[in-house]
C-alpha positions in Angstrom: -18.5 -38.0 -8.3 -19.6 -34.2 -7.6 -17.0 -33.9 -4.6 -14.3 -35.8 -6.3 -14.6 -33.2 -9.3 -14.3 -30.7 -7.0 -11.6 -31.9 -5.3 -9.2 -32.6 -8.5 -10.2 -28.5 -9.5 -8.5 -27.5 -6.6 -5.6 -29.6 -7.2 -5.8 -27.8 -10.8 -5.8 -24.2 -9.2 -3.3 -25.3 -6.6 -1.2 -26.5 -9.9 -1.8 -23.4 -11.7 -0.5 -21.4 -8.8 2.5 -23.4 -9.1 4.3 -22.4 -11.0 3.6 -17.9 -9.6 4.7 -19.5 -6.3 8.3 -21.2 -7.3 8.8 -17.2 -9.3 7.8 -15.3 -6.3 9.3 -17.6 -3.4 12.1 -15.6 -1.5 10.8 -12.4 -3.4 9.8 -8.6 -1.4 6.0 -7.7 -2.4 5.1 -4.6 -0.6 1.2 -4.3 -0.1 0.3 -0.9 0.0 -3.2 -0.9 1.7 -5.7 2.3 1.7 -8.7 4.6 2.2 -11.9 2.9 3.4 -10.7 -0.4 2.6 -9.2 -0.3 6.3 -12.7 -0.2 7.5 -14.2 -3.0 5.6 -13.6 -6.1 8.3 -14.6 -8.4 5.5 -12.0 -7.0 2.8 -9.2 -7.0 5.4 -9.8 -10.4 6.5 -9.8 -11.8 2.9 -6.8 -9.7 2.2 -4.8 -10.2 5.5 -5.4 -14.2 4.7 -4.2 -13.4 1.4 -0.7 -11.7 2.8 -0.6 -14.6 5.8 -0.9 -17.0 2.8 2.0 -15.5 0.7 4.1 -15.4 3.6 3.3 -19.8 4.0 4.9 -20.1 0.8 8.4 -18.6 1.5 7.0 -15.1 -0.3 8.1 -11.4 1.9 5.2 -9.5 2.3 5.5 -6.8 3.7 2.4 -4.2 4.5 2.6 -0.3 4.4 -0.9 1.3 5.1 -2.6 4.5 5.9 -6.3 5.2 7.2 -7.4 8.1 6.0 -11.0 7.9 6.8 -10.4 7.4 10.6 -8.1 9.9 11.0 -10.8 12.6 9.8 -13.7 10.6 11.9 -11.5 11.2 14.8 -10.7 14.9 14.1 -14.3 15.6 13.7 -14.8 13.5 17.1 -12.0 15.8 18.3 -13.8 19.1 17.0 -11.2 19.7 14.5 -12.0 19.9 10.6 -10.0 18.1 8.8 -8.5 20.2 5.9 -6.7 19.7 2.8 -4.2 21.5 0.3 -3.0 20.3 -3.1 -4.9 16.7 -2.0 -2.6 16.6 1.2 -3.7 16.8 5.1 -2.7 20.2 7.0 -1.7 18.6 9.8 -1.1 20.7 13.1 0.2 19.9 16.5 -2.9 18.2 17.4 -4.0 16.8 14.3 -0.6 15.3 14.1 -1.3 13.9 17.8 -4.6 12.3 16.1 -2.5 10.8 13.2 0.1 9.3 15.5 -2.6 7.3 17.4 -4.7 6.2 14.4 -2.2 5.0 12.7 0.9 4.2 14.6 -1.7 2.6 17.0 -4.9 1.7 16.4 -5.2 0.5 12.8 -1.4 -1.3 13.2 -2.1 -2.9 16.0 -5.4 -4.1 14.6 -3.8 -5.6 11.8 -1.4 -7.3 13.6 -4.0 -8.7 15.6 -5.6 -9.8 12.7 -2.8 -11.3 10.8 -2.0 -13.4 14.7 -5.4 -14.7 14.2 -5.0 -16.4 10.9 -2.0 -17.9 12.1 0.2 -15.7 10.7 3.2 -13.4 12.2 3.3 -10.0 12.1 5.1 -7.3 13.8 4.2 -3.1 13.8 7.1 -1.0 12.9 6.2 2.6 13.9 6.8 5.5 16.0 4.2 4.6 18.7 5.8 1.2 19.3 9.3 3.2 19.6 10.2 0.9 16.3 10.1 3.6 13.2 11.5 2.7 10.4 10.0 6.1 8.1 12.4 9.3 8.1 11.9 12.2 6.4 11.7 16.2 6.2 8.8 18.8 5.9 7.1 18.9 2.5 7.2 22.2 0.9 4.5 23.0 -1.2 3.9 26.2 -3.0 1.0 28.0 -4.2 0.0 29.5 -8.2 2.3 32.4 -7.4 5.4 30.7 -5.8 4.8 31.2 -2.4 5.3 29.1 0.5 2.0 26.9 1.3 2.4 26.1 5.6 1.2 22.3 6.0 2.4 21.8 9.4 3.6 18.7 10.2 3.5 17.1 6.5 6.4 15.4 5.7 8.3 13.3 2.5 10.1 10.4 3.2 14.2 10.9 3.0 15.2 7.5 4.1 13.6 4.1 4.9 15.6 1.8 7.8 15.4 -1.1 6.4 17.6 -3.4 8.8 14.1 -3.5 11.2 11.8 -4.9 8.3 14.2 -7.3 7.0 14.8 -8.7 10.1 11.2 -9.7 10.2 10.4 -10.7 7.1 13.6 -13.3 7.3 11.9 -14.4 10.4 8.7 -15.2 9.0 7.1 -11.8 10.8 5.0 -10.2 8.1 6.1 -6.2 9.0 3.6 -3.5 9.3 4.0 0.0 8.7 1.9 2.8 9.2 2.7 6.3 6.7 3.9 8.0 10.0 7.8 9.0 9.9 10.3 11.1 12.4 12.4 14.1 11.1 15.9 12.7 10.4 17.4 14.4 12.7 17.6 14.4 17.2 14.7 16.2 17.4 11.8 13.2 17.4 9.5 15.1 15.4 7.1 13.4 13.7 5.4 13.8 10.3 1.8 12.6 8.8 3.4 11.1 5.2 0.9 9.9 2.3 0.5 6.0 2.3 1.3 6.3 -1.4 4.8 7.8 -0.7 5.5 5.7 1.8 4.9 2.5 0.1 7.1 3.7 -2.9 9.8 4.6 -0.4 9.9 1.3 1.3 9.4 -0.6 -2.5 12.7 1.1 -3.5 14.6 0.6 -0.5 14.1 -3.6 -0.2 14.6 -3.7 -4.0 11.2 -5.0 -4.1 9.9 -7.6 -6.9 6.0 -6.1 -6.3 4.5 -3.3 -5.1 0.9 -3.8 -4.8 -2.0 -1.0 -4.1 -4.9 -1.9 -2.5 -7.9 0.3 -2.3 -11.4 0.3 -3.7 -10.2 0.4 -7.8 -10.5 -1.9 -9.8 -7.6 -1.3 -12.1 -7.0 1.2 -14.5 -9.6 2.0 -17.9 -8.7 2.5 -21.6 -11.8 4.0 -21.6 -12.7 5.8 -18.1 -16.3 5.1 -19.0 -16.1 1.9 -20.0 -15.9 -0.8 -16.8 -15.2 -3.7 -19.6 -12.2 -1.8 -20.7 -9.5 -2.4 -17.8 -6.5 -2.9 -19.1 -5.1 -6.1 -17.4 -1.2 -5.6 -18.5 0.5 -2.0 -19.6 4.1 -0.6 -19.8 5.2 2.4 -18.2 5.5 4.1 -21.6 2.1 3.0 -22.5 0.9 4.5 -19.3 2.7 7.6 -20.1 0.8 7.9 -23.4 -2.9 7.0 -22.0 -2.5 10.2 -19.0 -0.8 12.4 -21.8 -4.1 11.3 -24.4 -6.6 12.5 -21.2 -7.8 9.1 -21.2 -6.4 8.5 -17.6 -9.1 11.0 -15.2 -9.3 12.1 -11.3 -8.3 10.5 -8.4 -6.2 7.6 -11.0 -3.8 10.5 -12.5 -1.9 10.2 -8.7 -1.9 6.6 -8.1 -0.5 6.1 -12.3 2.5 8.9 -11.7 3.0 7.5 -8.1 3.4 4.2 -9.6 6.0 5.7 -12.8 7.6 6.8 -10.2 8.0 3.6 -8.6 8.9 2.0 -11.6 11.6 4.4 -12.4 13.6 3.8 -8.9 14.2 -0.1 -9.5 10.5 -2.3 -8.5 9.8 -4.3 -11.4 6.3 -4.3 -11.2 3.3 -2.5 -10.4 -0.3 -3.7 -9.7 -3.6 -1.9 -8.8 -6.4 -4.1 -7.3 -9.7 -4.2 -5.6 -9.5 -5.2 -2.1 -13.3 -5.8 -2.0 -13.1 -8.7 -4.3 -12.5 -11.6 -2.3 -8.8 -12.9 -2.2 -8.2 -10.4 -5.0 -4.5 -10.6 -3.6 -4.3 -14.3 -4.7 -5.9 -13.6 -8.1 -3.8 -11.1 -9.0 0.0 -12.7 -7.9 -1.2 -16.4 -8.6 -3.3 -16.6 -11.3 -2.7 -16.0 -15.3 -5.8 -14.4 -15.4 -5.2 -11.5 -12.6 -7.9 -9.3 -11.6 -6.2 -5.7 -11.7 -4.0 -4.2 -14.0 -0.2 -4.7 -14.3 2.2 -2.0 -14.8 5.6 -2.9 -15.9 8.8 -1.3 -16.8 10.0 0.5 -18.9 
């Protein structure tokens, strides 16, 4: 009797899911996927089954990621110190060498290695494959006074190619692409982009339904210091008010205006999730419940 109970609650969650799945079928959810997460084999393996999963079910996933962590364990391997300015990587010539193989290379082909194994599809689009998709321009930054910060080879998306990625996705290839772009111009120069920026680009460009972050947060607080306060569903006003009241603290205040932001060029939704939860992915899209927090428009 045990096993048969268990068997008609699956058929319950597999109903519940139902109804998420006919909404979402045919829809663009772009999985934005960062910091040490990439490093956690047992978060990306629930999470990548999670994405190969979506894709089963006539969903487009499609996966923009960065990897910040290895890129400064491989400078320091390197003998370079990795640096920052206004929360941004100066990247040099040979830093930028660095960030090109990390990311264009190592951590996307991992992940499409990964995704293969579960029996998914999956594709890299980036420069190191001769497949970039990511265009852009220097980022100018300035200082207190006005002047002219020099980041190198730091760069702000301009333009997303988006012919590549939806010819994957209608294929049933779930695209990956690392925050690496190529000045628009003839030149091929590269550019180290933040993930973040990246993700919102591409989001805007496929006129995506979703655009999910994954990283180590759980969701965003009413109260910072209260873990039982996380807000499961807010608008982007609402949101608005919580960082004017000071309620919204360190490294959140980014990820909430990157994801106004986001909101404010055409993706419906927003959601912030835990990738060390275990299929915190399927939790959040196919589930009433959720397990992060929602941001919606307007």
């Amino acid at each position: 009797m045990t096993k048969m109970r268990q068997a008609m609650e699956k058929a319950d969650v597999l109903i519940e899911a139902m109804k998420w799945i006919r909404q979402h079928r045919g829809k663009i959810t772009v999985i934005k996927i960062g910091g040490s997460l990439m490093e956690d084999t047992a978060a990306m393996t629930h999470l990548l089954l999670d994405t190969v999963f979506m894709e089963s079910v006539g969903m487009h996933p499609v996966i923009v990621h960065g990897g910040g962590k290895a890129i400064s364990d491989a400078m320091q391997t390197a003998g370079i110190e990795p640096r920052f300015v206004q929360g941004r990587r100066y990247t040099d010539s040979a830093s930028l060498d660095i960030v090109k193989r990390v990311l264009g290379k190592e951590i996307s082909e991992q992940v499409v290695q990964w995704i293969n194994m579960f029996e998914g599809q999956a594709e890299s689009l980036s420069v190191c494959a001769n497949s970039n998709v990511l265009f852009g321009k220097k980022l100018a930054l300035t200082d207190e006074f006005g002047a002219e910060i020099d980041m190198g080879w730091v760069g702000t998306i301009t333009r997303v190619d988006t012919e590549p990625i939806q010819r994957l996705y209608e294929q049933g290839i779930i695209p990956v692409i690392p925050s690496v772009a190529l000045i628009d111009d003839e030149s091929g120069q590269a550019l180290n982009v933040n993930a973040d920026t990246a993700a919102t680009a591409v989001a805007k460009e496929l006129n995506a339904e979703k655009l999910v972050y994954v990283s180590e947060v759980n969701g965003l607080r009413a109260d910072p210091d209260d873990p039982d306060s996380m807000i499961d569903s807010i608008t982007a006003q609402q949101a608005r008010d919580l960082l004017a009241s000071g309620n919204i603290i360190g490294g959140m205040i980014p990820k909430i205006q990157a994801c106004l932001e986001t909101l404010e060029r055409g993706v419906n939704k927003i959601h912030i999730i835990n990738g060390r939860l275990r299929h915190a992915l399927l939790l959040e899209i196919f589930t009433s419940m959720g397990v992060g927090t929602e941001i919606t428009g307007p």
